[in-house]
Every structure is written in structure tokens, then in C-alpha cells.
mmCIF file of the N, C-alpha and C atoms, coordinates in Angstrom:
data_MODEL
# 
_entry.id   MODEL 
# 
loop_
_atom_site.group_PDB 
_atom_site.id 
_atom_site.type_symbol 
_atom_site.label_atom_id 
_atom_site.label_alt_id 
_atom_site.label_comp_id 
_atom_site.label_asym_id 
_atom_site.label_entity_id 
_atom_site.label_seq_id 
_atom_site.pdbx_PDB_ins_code 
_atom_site.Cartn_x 
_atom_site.Cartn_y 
_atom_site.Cartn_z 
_atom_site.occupancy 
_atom_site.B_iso_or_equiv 
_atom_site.pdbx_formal_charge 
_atom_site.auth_seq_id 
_atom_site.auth_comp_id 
_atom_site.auth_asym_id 
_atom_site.auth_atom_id 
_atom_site.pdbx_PDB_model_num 
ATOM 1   N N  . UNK A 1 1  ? 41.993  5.086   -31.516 1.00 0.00 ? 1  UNK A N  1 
ATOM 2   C CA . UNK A 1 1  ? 40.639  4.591   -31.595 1.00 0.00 ? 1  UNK A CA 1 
ATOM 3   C C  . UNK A 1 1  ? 40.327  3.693   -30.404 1.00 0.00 ? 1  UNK A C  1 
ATOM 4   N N  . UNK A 1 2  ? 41.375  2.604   -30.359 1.00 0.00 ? 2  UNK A N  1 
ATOM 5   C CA . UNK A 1 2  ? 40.756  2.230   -29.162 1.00 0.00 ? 2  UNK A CA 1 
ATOM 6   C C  . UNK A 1 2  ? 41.320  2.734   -27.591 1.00 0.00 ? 2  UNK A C  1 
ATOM 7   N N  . UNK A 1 3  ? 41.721  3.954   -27.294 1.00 0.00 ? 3  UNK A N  1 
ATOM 8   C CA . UNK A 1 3  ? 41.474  4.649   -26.411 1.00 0.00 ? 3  UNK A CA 1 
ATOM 9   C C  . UNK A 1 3  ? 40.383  5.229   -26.249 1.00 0.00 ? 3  UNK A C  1 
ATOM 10  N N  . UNK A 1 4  ? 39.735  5.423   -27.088 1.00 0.00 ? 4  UNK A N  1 
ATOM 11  C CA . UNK A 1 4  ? 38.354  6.845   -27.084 1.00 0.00 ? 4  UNK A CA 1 
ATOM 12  C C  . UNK A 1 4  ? 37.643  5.785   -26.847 1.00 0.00 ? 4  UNK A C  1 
ATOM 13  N N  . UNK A 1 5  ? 37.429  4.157   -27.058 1.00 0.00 ? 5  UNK A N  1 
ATOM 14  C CA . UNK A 1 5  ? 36.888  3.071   -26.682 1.00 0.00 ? 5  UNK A CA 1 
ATOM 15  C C  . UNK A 1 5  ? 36.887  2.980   -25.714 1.00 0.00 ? 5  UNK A C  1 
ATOM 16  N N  . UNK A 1 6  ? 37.676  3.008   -24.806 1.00 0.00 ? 6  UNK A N  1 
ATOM 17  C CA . UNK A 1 6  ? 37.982  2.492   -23.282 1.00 0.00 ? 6  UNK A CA 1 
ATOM 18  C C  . UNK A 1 6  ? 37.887  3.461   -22.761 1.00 0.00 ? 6  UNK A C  1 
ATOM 19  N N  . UNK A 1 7  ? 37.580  4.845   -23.262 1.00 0.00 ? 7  UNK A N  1 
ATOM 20  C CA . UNK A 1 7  ? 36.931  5.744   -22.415 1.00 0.00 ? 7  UNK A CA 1 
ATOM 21  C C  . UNK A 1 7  ? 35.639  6.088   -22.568 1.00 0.00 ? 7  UNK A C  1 
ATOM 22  N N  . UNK A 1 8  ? 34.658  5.543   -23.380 1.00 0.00 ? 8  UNK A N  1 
ATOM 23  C CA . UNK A 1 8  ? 33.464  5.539   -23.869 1.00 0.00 ? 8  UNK A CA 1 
ATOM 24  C C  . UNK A 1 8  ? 32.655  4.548   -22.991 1.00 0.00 ? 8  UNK A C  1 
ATOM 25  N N  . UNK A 1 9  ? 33.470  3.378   -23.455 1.00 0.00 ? 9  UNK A N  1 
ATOM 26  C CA . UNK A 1 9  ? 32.978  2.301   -22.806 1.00 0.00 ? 9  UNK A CA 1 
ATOM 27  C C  . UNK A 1 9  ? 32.325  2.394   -20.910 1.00 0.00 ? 9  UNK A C  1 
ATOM 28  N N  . UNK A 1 10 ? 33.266  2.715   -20.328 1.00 0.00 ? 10 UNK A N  1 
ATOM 29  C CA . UNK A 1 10 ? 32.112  3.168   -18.715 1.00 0.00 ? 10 UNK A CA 1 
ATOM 30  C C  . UNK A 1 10 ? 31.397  4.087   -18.912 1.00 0.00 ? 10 UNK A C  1 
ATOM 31  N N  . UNK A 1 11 ? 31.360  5.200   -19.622 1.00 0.00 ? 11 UNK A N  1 
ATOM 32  C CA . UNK A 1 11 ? 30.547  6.237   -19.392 1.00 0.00 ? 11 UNK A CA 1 
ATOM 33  C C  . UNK A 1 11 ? 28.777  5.010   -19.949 1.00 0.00 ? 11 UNK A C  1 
ATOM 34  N N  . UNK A 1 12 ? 29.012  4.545   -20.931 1.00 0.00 ? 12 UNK A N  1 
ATOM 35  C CA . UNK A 1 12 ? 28.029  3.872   -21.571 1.00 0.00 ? 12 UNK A CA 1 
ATOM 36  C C  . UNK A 1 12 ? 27.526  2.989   -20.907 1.00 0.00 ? 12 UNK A C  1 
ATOM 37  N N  . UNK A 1 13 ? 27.984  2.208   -19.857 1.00 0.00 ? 13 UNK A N  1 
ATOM 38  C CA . UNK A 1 13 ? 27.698  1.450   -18.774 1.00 0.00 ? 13 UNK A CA 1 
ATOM 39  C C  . UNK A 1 13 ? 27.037  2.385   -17.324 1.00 0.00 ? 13 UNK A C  1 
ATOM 40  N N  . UNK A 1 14 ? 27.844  3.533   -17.355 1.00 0.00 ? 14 UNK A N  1 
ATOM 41  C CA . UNK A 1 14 ? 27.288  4.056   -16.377 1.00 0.00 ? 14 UNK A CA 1 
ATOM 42  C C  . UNK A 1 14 ? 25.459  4.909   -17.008 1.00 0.00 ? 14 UNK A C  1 
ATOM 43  N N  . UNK A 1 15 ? 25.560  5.089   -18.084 1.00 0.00 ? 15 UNK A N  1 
ATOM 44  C CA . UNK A 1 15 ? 24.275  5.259   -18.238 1.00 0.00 ? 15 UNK A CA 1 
ATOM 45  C C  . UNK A 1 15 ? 22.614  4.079   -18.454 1.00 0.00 ? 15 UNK A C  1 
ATOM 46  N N  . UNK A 1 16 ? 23.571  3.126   -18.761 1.00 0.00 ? 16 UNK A N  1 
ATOM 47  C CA . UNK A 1 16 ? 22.691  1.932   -18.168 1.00 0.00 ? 16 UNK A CA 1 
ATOM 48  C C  . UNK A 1 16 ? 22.000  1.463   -16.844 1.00 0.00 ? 16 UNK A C  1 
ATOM 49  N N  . UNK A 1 17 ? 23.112  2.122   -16.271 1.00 0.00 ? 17 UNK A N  1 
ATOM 50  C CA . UNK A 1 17 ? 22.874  1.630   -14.575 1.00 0.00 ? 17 UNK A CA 1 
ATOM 51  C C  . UNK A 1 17 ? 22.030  2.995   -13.904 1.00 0.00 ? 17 UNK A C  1 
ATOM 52  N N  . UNK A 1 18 ? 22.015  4.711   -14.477 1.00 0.00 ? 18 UNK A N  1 
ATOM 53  C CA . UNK A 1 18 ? 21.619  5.027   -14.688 1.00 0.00 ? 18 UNK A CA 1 
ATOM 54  C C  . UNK A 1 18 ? 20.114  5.089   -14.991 1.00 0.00 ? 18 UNK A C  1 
ATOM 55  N N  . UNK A 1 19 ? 19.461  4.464   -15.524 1.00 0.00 ? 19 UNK A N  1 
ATOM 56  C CA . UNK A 1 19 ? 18.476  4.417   -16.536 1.00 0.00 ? 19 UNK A CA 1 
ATOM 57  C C  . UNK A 1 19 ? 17.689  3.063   -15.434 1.00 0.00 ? 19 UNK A C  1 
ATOM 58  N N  . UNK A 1 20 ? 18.571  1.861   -15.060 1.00 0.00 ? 20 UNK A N  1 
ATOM 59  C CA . UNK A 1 20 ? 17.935  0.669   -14.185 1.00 0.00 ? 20 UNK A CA 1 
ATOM 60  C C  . UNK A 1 20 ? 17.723  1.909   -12.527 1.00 0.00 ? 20 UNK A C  1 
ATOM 61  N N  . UNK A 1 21 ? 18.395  2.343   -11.987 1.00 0.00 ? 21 UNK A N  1 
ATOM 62  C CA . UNK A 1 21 ? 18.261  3.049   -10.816 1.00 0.00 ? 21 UNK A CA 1 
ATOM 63  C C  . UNK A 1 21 ? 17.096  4.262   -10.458 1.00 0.00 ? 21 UNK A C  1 
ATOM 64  N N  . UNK A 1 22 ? 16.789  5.051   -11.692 1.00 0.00 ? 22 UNK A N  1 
ATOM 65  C CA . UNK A 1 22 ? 16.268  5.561   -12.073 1.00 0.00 ? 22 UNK A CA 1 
ATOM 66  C C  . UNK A 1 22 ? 14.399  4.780   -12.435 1.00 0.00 ? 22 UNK A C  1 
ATOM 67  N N  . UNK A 1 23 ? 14.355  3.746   -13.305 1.00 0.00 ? 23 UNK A N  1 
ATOM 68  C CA . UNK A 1 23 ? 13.142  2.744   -12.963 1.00 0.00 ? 23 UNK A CA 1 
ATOM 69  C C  . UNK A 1 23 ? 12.917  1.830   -11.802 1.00 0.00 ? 23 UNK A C  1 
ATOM 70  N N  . UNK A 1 24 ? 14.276  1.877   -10.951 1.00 0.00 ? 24 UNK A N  1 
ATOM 71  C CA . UNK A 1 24 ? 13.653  1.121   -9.934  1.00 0.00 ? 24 UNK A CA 1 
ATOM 72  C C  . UNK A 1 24 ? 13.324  2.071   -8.590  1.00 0.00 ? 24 UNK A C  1 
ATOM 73  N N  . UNK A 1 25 ? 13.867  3.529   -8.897  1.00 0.00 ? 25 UNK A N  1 
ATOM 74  C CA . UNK A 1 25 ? 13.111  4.718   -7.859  1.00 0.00 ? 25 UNK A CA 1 
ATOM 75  C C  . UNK A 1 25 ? 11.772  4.722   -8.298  1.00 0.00 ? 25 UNK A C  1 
ATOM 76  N N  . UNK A 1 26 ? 11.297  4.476   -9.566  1.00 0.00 ? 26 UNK A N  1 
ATOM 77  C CA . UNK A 1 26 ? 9.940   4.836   -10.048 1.00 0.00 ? 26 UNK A CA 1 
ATOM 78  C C  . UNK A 1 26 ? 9.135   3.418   -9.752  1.00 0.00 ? 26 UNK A C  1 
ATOM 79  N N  . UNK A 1 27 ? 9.351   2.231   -9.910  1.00 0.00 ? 27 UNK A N  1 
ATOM 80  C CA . UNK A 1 27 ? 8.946   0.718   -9.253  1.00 0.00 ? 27 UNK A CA 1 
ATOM 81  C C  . UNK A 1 27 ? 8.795   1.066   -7.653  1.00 0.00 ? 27 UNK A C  1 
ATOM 82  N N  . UNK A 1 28 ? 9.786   1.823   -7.038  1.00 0.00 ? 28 UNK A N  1 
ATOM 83  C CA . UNK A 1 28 ? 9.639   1.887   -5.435  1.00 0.00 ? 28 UNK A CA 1 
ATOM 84  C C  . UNK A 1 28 ? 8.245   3.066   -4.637  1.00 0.00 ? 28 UNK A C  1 
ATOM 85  N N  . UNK A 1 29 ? 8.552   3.936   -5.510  1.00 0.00 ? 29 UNK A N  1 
ATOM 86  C CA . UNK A 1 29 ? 7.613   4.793   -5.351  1.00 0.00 ? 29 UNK A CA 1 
ATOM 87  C C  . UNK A 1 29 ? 6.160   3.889   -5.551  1.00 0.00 ? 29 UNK A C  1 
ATOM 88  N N  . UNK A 1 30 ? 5.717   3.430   -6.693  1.00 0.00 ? 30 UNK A N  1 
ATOM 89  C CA . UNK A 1 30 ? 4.204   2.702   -7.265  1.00 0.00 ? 30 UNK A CA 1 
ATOM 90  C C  . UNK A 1 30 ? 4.274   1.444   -6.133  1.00 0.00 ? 30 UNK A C  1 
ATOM 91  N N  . UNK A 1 31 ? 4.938   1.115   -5.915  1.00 0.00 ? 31 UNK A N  1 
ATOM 92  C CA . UNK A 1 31 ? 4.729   0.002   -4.462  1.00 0.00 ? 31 UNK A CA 1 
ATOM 93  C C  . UNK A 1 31 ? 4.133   0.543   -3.110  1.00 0.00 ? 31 UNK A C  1 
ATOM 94  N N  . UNK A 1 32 ? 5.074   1.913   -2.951  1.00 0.00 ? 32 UNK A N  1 
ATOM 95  C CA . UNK A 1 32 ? 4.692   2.612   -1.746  1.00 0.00 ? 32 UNK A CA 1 
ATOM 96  C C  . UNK A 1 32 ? 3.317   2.591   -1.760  1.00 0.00 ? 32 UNK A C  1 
ATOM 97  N N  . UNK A 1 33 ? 3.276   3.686   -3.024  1.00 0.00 ? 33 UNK A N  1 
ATOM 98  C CA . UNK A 1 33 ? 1.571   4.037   -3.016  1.00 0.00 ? 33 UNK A CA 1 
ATOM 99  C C  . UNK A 1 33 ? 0.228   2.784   -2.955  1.00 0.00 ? 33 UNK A C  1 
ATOM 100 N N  . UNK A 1 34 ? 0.851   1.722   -3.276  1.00 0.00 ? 34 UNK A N  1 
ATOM 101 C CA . UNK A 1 34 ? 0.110   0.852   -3.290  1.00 0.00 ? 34 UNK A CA 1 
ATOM 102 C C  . UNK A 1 34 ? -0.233  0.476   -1.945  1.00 0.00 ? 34 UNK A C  1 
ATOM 103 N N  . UNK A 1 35 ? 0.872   0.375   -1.043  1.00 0.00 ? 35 UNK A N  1 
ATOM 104 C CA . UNK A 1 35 ? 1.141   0.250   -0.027  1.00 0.00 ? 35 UNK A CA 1 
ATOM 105 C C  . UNK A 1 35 ? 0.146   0.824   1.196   1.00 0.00 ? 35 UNK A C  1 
ATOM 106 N N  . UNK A 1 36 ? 0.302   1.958   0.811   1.00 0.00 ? 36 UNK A N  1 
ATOM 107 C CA . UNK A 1 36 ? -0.758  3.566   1.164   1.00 0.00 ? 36 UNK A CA 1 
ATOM 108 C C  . UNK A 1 36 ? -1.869  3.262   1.095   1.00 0.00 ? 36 UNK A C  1 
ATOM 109 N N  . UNK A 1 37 ? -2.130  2.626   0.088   1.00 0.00 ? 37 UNK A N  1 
ATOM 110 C CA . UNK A 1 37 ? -4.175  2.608   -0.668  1.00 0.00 ? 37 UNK A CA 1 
ATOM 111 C C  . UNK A 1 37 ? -4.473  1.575   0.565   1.00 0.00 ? 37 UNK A C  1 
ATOM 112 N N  . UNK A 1 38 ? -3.604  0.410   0.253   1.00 0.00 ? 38 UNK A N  1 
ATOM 113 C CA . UNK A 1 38 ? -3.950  -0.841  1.200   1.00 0.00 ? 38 UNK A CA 1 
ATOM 114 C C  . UNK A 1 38 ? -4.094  -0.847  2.162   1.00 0.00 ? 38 UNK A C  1 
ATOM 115 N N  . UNK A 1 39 ? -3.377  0.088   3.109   1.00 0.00 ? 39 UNK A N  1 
ATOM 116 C CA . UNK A 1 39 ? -3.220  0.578   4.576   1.00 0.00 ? 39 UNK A CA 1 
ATOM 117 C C  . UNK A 1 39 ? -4.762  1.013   4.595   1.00 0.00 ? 39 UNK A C  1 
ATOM 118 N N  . UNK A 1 40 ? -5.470  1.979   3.912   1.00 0.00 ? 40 UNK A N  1 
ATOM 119 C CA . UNK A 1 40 ? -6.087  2.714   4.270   1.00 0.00 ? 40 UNK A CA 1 
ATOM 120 C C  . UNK A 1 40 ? -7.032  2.034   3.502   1.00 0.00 ? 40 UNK A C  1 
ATOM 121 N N  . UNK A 1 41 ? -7.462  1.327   2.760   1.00 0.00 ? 41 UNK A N  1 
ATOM 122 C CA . UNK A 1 41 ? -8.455  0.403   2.626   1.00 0.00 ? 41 UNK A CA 1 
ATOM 123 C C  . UNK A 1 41 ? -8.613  -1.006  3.646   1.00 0.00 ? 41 UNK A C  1 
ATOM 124 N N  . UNK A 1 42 ? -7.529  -1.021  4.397   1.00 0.00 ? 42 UNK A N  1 
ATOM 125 C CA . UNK A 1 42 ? -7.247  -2.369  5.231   1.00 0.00 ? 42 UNK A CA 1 
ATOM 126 C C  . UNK A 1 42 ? -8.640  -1.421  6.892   1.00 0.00 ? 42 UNK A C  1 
ATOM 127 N N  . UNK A 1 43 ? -7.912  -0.178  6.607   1.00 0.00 ? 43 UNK A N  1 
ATOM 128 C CA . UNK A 1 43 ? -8.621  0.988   7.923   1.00 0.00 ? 43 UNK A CA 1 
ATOM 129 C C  . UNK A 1 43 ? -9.805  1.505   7.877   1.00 0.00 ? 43 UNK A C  1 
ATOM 130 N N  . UNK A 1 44 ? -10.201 1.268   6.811   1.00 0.00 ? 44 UNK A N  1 
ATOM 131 C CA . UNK A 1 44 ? -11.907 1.925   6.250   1.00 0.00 ? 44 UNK A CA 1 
ATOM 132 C C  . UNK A 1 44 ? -12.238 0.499   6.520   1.00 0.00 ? 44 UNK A C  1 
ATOM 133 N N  . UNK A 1 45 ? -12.036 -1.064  5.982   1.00 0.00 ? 45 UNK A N  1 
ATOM 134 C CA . UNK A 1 45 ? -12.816 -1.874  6.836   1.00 0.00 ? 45 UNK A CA 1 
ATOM 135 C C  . UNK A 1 45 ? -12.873 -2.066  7.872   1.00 0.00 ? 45 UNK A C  1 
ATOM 136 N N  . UNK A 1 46 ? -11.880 -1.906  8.802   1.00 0.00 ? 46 UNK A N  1 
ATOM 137 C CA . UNK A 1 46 ? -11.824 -1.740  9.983   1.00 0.00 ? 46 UNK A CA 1 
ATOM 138 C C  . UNK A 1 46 ? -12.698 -1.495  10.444  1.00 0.00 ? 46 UNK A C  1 
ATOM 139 N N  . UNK A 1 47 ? -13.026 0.081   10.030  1.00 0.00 ? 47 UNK A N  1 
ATOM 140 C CA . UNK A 1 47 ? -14.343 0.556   10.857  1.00 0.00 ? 47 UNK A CA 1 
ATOM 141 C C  . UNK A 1 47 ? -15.386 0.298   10.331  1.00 0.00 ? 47 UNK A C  1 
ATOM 142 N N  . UNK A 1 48 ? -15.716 0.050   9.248   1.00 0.00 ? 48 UNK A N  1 
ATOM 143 C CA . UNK A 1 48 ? -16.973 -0.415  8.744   1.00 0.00 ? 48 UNK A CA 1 
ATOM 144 C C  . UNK A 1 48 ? -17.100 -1.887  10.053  1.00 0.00 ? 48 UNK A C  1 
ATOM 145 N N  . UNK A 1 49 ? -16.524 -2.711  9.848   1.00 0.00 ? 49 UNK A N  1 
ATOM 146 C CA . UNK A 1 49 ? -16.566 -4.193  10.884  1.00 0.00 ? 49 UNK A CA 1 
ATOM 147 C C  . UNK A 1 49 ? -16.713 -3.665  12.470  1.00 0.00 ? 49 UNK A C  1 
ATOM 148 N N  . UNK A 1 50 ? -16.044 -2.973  12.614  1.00 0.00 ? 50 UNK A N  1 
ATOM 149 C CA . UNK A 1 50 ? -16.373 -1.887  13.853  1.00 0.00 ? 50 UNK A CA 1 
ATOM 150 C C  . UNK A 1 50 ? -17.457 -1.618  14.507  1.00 0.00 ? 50 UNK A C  1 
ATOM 151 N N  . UNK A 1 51 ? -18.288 -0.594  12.760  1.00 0.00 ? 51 UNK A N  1 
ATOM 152 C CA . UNK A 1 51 ? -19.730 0.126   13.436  1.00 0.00 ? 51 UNK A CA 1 
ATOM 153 C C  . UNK A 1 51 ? -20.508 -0.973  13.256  1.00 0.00 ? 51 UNK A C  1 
ATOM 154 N N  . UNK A 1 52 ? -20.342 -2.337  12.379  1.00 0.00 ? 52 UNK A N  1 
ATOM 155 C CA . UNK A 1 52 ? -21.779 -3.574  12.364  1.00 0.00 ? 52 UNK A CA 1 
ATOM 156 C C  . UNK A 1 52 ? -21.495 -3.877  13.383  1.00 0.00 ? 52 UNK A C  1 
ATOM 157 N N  . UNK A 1 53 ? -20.174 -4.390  14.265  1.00 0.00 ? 53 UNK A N  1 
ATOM 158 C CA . UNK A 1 53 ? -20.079 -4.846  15.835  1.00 0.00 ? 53 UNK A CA 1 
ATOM 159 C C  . UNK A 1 53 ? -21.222 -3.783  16.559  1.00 0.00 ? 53 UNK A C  1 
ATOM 160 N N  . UNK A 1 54 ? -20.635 -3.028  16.386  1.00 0.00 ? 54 UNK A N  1 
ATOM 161 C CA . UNK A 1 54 ? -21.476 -1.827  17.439  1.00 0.00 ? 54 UNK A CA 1 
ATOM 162 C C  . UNK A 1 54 ? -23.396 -1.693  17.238  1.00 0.00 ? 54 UNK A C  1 
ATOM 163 N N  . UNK A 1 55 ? -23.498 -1.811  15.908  1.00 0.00 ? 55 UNK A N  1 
ATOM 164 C CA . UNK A 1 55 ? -25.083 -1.873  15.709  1.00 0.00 ? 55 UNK A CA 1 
ATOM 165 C C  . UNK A 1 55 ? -25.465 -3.006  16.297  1.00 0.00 ? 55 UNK A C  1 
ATOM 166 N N  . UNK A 1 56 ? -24.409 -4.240  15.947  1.00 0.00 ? 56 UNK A N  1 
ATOM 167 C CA . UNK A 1 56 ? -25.338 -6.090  16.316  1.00 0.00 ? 56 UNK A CA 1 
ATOM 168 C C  . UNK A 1 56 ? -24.947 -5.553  18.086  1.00 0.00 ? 56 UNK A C  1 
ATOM 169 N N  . UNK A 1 57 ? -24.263 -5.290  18.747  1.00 0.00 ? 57 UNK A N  1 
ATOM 170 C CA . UNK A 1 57 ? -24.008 -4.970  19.939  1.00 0.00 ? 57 UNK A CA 1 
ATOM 171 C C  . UNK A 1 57 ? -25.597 -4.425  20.595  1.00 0.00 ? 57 UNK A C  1 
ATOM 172 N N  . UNK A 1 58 ? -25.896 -3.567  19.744  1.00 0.00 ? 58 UNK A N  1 
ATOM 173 C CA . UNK A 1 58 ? -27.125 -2.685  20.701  1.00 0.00 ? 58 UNK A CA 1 
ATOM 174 C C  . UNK A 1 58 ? -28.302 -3.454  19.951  1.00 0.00 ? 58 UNK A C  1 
ATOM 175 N N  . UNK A 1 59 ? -28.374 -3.742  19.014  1.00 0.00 ? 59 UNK A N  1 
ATOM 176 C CA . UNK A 1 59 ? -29.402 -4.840  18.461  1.00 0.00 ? 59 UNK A CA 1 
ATOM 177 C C  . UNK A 1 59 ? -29.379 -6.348  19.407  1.00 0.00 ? 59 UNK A C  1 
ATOM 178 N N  . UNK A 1 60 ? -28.765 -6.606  20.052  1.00 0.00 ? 60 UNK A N  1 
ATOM 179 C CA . UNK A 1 60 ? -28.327 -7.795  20.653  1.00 0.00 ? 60 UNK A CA 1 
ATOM 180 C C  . UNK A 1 60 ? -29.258 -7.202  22.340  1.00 0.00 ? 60 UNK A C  1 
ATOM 181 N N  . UNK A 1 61 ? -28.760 -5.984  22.787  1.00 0.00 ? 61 UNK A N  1 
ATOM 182 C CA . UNK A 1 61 ? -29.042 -5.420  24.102  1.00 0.00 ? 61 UNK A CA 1 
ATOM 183 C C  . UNK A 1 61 ? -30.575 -5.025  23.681  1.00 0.00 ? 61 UNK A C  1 
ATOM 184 N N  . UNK A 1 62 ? -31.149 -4.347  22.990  1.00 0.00 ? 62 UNK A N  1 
ATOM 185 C CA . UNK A 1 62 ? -32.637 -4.167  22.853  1.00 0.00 ? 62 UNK A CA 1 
ATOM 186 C C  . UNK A 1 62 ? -33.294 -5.915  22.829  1.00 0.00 ? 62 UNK A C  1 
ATOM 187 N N  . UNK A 1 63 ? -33.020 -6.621  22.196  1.00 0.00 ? 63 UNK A N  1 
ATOM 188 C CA . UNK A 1 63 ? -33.637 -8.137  22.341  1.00 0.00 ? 63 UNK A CA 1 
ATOM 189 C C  . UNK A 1 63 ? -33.441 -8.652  23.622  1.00 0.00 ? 63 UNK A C  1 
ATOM 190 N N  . UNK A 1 64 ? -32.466 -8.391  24.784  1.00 0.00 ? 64 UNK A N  1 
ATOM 191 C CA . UNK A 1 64 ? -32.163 -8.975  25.401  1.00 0.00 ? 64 UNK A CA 1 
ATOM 192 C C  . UNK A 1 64 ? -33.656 -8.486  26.739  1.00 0.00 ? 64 UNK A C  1 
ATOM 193 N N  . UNK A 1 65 ? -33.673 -6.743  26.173  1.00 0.00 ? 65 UNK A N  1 
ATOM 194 C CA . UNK A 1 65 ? -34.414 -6.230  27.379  1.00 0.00 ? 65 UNK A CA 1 
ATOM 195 C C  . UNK A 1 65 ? -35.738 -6.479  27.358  1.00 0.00 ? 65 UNK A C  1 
ATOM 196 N N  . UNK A 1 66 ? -36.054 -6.519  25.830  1.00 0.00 ? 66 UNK A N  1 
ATOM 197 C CA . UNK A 1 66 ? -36.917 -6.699  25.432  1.00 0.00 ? 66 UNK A CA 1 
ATOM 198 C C  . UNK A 1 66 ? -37.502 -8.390  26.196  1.00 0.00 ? 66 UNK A C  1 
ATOM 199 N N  . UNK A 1 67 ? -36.816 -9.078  25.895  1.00 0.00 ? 67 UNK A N  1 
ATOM 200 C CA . UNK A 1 67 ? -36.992 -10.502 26.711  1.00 0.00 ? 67 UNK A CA 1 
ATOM 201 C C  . UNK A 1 67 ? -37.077 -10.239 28.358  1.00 0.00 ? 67 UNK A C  1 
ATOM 202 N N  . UNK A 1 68 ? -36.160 -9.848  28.670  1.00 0.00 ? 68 UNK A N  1 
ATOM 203 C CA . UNK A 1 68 ? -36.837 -9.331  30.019  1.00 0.00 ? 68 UNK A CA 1 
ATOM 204 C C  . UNK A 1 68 ? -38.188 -8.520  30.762  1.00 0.00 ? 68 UNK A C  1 
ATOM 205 N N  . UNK A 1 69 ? -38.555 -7.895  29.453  1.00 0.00 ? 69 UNK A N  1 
ATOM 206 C CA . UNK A 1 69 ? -39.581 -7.169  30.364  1.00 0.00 ? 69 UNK A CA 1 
ATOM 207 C C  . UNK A 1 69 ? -40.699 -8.040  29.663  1.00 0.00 ? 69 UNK A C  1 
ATOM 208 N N  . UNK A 1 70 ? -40.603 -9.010  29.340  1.00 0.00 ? 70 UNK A N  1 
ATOM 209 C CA . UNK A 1 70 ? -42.146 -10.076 28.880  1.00 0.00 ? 70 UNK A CA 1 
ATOM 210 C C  . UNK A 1 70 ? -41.954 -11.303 29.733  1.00 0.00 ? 70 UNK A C  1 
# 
């Protein structure tokens, strides 16, 4: 009996560790992706801040000419 113990016993440990390795591939993955969204929500403002530079840019140059030719 207690042989079949002491050979039970790691297999039963190894399925624990198992089971933690296994949720922390699935924790690593949902980080990535999070990771992913953020990147690419960090890059869509980007350019949004981008094209208002670029509109106040030529909104800035029409006032300017505009002042010049009065």
C-alpha cells in the first residue's frame, strides 16, 4: 500500500503543475491580446492627433494668408 503511494504521489503532483502551466499559457495568451488591442488603439490615436495637427496646420496657413492679403 504504501508503495502504490509513493508511486501515485508524483504522478498527482505532476498533474497539478500540469493544470498551473496550462492556466498560465492561457493568462499569457489574454495579456498578449491585450497587449495587441493597446498597440493598436495607442496607433489609431496616433493618427487621429496626426490628421487634427494636419487640419490646425492648414487652418493656421489659410489665417495666416488671409492676414496677408488685407
Amino acid at each position: 500500500m504504501f508503495r502504490l503511494f509513493i508511486l501515485v504521489l508524483p504522478l498527482a503532483l505532476l498533474g497539478c503543475g500540469a493544470e498551473t502551466v496550462a492556466t498560465t499559457a492561457i493568462v499569457a495568451a489574454e495579456k498578449k491580446q491585450e497587449i495587441e488591442q493597446g498597440r493598436q488603439l495607442k496607433e489609431r490615436v496616433q493618427q487621429q492627433l496626426d490628421a487634427a495637427a494636419l487640419v490646425e496646420q492648414q487652418r493656421l496657413q489659410t489665417l495666416e494668408a488671409a492676414a496677408r492679403g488685407n
